[in-house]
N, C-alpha and C positions, 0 to 999 in steps of 0.2 A: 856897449863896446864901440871905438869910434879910435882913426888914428889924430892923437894931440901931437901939437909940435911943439914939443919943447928943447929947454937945451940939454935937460939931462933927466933920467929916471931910473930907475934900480926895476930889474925881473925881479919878481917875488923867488919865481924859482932856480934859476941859475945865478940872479944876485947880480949880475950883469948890466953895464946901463944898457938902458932903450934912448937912442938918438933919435932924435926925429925922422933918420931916413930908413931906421927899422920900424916895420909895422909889428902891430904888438896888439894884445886884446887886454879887455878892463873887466875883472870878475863884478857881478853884478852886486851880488851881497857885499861882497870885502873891499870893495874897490881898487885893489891889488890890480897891477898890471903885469902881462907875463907876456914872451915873446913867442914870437911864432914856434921856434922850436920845441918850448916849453909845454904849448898848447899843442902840442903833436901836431898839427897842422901843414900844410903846408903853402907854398904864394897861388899855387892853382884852386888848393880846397878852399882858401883863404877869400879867393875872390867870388868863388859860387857862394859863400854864406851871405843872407839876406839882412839887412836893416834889422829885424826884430831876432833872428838868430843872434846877432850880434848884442845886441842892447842885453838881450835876457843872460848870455852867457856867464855861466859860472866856473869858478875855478876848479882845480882837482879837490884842495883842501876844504872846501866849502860843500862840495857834492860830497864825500867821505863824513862830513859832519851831519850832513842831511840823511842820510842812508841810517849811522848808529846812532841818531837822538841827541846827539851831544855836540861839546864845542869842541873843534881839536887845532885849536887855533898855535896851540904848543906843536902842532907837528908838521911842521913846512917840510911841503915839499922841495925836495933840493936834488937837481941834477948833478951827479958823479962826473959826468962829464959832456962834452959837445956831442958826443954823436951818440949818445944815449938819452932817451926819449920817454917821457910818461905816456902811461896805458890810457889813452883819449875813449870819452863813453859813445862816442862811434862807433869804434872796433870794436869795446865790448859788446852793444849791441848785436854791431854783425856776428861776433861770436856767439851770444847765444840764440840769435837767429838761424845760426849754422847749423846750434849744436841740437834745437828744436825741430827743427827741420828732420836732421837727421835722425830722432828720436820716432818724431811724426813717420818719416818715414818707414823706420824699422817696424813701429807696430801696426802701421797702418800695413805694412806688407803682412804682416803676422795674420791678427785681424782679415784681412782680404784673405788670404791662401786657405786659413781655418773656415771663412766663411762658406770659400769656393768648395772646398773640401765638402761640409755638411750637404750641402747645394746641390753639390755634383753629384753624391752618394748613390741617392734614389735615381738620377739617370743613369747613371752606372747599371746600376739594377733593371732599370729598366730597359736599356740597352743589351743586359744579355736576354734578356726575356724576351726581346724583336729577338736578338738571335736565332733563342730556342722556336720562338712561332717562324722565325722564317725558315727556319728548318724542317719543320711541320710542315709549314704551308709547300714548301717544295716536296718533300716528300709524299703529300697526299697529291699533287699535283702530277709528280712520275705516275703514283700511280692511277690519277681518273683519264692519264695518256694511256695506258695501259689496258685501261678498264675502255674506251674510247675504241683502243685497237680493235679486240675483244671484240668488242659491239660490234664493229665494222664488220668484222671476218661472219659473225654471227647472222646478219642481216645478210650478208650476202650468200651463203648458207640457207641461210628461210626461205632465201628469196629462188634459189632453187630449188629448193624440195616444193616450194607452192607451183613452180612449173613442175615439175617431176608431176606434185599431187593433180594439175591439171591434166596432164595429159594419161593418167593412170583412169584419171577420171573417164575423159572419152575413149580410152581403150575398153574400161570396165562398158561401161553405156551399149560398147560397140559389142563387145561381148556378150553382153546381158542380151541384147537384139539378136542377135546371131541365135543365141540358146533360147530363147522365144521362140524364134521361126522355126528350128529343127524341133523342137517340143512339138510346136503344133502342126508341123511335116508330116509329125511322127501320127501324130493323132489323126491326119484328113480322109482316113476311110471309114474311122468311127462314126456311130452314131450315140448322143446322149439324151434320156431318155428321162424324166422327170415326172413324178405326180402316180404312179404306179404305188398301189400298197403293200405295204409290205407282211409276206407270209410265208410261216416256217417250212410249209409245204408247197411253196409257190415250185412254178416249172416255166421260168421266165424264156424260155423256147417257145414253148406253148403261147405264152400269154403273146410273143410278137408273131406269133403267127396269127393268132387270133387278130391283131390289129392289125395285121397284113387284109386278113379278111374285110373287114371295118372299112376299110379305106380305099378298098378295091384296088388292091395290089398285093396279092397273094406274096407271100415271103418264105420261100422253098427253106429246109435244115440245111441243105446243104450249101447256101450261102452265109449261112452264121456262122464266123467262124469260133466267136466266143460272145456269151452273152453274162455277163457279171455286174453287182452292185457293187459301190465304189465306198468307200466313207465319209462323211460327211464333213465337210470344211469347217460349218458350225456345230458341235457337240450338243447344245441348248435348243435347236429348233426343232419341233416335233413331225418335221417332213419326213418322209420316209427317204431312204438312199435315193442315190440317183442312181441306175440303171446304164451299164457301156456295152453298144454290140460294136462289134469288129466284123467288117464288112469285107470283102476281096477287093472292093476299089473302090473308086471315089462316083463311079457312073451308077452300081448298086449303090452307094450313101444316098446319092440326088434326084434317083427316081422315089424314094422312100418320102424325102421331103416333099418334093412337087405333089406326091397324093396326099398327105397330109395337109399341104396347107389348101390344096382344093377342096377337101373333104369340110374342112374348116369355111372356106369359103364357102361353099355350097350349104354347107348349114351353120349359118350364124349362130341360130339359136342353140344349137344343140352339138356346138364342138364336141371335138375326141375327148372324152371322161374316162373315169377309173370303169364307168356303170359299161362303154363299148367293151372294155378290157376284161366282163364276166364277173367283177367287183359292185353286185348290186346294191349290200349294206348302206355303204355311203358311194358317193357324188362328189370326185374331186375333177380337176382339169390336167390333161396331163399333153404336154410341151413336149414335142422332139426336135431339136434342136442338130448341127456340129458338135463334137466332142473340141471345148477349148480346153488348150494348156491355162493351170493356172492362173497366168498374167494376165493372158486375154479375157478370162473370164471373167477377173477382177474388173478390168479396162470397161468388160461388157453392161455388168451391173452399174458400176459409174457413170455409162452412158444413157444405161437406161433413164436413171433418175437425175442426171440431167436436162436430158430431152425429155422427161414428163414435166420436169420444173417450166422449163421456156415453150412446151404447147407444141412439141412436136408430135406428129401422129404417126411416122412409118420408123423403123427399128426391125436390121433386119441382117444376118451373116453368109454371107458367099466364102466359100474357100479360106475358112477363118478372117476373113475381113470382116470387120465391124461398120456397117454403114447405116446413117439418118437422112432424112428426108420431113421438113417440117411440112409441107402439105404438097399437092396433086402438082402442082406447077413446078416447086421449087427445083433446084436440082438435089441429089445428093452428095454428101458429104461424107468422107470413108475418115472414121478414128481410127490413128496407127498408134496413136501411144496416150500417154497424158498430156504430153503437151497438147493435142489436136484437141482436148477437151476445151480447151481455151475459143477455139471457133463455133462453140454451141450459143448458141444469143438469142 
């Protein structure tokens, strides 16, 4: 394609000359030249087409021939008139550039939306499923606030009834103590009497006077004011009862003792037996003691066998006091309770 200057030439398609001072294109196959209008063109598109755009260009009726296979060299194109225009393969291009495009587009929206749609489905789903757990999870969360509260009030609660319990405690303790000492209040003009045998015809009147005699302390009727066997703590030992006189005061209990234990002392070898007491048969040893309450007697034996265990040699009761003494020097030491057993060593 190239502008010639000639002095005359016919458009293939409007038939028209081409003057030399109209630009015009030259179909490459037909050599036909047609004018700008022809070529749908216009002087702006005209001048952006490039050297080889140009050279290669073909006409309408030569592309139409290339397209169905054949020659259609019988069918010129011909303009109706000037300002009617053949359909340039530009615009068709753009057209069906448009029309793919838009096609592109439609299915590709399709396509995307149905995609998104499968895609989304299972979130969807699973989105109410966060729902429903978060509705759980709140739920169980009212209520471990709930259960928290609860707790709280509960602890605080515990936490006084364990003061309550303590102090139930040292009132009990204090109580127990108090009924301790009036027990053995009760008991300090007794005397208790151990190691006597026992007999169905016994006259245990008799038998402490006889020991009055014994110990060179005569012991009149008429200070006894009861003399009775007691029953035994342990049902299994083969001791015989223990023996309670009820004295008029605690000055008759303590002369009784003082000649016993002298009597004792003065004769090591041959302490107060059942055999003083008119019980020749057998040869037991027989202990007169205070009359303890229970607890203290319990206290008493405990102590005993502790201070045999640590090598204490004296063990010995005043006025229901329970007191030790590990040898001649030491001082002693008065057991008030269980806990004092703690200082035996």
């Amino acid at each position: 394609m190239s502008d010639v200057e000639r002095d005359t030439n016919k458009c293939a398609g409007c038939l028209k000359d081409i003057t030399s001072d109209r630009r015009s294109m030259r179909c490459f196959l037909c050599e036909k030249y047609y004018d700008l209008s022809c070529c749908g063109l216009s002087d702006m598109q005209y001048k952006k087409l490039n050297a080889a755009t140009k050279t290669t260009w073909k006409c309408p009726t030569c592309q139409a021939r290339l397209r169905s296979g054949g020659d259609n060299s019988d069918t010129p194109i011909r303009s109706t008139s000037k300002s009617t225009s053949s359909v340039t393969q530009p615009d068709l291009d753009a057209y069906i550039a448009e029309s793919v495009n838009k096609i592109i587009s439609s299915t590709m929206g399709s396509i995307i939306l149905d995609v998104l749609s499968r895609e989304l489905k299972p979130i969807k789903s699973d989105m109410a499923l966060l729902k429903d757990i978060q509705h759980s999870i709140s739920y169980v969360s009212n209520e471990l606030d709930d259960i928290k509260k609860s707790f709280t009030l509960l602890k605080d609660e515990n936490a006084k009834l364990i003061k309550v319990n303590e102090d139930l405690k040292v009132t009990v303790n204090d109580l127990n103590t108090r009924l301790c000492i009036l027990e053995q209040h009760s008991r300090e003009n007794n005397l208790e009497i151990n190691g006597i045998p026992e007999n169905k015809s016994e006259n245990l009147v008799n038998t402490l006077q006889q020991m009055g005699n014994i110990i060179s302390h005569p012991i009149q009727e008429n200070v006894i004011l009861s003399c009775t066997r007691v029953r035994k703590l342990d049902p299994s030992t083969d001791r015989p009862r223990s023996v309670i006189v009820k004295l008029p005061n605690t000055k008759t209990r303590d002369s009784i003792l003082a000649a016993v234990a002298k009597f004792n002392k003065n004769n090591p070898n041959d302490k107060l037996s059942s055999k003083h007491l008119g019980y020749g048969t057998t040869k037991s040893p027989v202990f007169v003691t205070e009359h303890l309450s229970p607890y203290f007697k319990a206290l008493h034996a405990e102590t005993r066998r502790l201070a045999r265990d640590k090598g204490y040699r004296y063990i010995w009761i005043r006025n229901g006091r329970i007191f030790i003494r590990k040898n001649d020097t030491s001082p002693a030491k008065q057991i008030r309770d269980k806990e004092s057993l703690k200082s035996i060593s």
